[in-house]
C-alpha positions as CSV (number, residue, x, y, z in Angstrom):
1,X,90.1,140.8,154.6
2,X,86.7,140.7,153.5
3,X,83.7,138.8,155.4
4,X,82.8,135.3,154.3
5,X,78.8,137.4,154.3
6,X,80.2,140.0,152.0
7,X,81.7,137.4,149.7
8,X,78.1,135.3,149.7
9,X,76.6,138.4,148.7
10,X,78.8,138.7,146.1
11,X,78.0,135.1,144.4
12,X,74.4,135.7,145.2
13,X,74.2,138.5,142.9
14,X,76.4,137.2,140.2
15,X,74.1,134.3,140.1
16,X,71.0,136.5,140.2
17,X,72.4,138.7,137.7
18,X,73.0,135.6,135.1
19,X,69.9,134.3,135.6
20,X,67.0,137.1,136.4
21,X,69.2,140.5,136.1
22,X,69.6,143.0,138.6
23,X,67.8,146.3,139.6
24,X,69.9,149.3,139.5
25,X,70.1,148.9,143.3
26,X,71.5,145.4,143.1
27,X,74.0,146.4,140.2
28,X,75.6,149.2,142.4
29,X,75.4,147.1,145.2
30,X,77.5,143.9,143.2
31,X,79.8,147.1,141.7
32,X,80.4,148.1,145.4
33,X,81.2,144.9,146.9
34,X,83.7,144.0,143.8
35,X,85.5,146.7,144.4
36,X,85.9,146.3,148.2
37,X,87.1,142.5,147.4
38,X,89.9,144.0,144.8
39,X,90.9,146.1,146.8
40,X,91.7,143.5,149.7
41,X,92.9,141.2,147.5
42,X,95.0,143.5,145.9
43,X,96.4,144.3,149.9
44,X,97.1,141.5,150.6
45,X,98.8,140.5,147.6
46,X,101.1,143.3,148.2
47,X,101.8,142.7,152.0
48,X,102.7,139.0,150.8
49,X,105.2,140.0,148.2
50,X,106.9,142.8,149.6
51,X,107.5,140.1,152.5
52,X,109.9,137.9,150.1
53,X,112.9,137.4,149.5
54,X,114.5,135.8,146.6
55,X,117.5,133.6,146.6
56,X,119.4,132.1,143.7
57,X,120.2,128.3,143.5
58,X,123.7,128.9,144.7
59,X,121.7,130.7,148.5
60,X,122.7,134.5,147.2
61,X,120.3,137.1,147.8
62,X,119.2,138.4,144.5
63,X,116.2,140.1,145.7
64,X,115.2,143.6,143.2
65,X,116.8,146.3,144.9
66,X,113.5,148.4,144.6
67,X,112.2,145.6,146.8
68,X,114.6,145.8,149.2
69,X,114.0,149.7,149.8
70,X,110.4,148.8,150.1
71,X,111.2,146.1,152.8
72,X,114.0,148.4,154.8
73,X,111.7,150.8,154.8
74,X,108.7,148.9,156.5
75,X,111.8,146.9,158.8
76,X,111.1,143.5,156.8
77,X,114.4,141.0,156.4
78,X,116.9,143.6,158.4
79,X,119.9,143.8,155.8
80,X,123.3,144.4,157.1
């Protein structure tokens, strides 16, 4: 997870940048940060789905199968 400082860094630049522009510095700086916060984001949102499972109205397991390899792989909902 990314740092509530990083993430004020990140909205004080995009504000800088809309209304004085950035140096160079600042721009690869903003670029940098970005992609650490995607790519956290983007973690997390996997951890949190490869965690579910789905279930039909009637209660039956209808989780995708490619899923379910995922999740026996990493020991998540133990199928029998």
């Amino acid at each position: 997870m990314i740092s509530d400082e990083k993430i004020n860094r990140i909205n004080e630049l995009a504000k800088k940048k809309k209304e004085q522009g950035l140096t160079d510095d600042e721009a690869k700086e903003q670029k940098d940060l970005q992609q650490e916060y995607l790519k956290s984001f983007r973690g997390g949102m996997r951890k949190h789905i490869e965690g579910m499972k789905v279930v039909d109205p009637e209660g039956k397991d209808v989780t995708p199968e490619k899923l379910k390899e995922i999740q026996k792989k990493k020991g998540i909902h133990d199928r029998k």
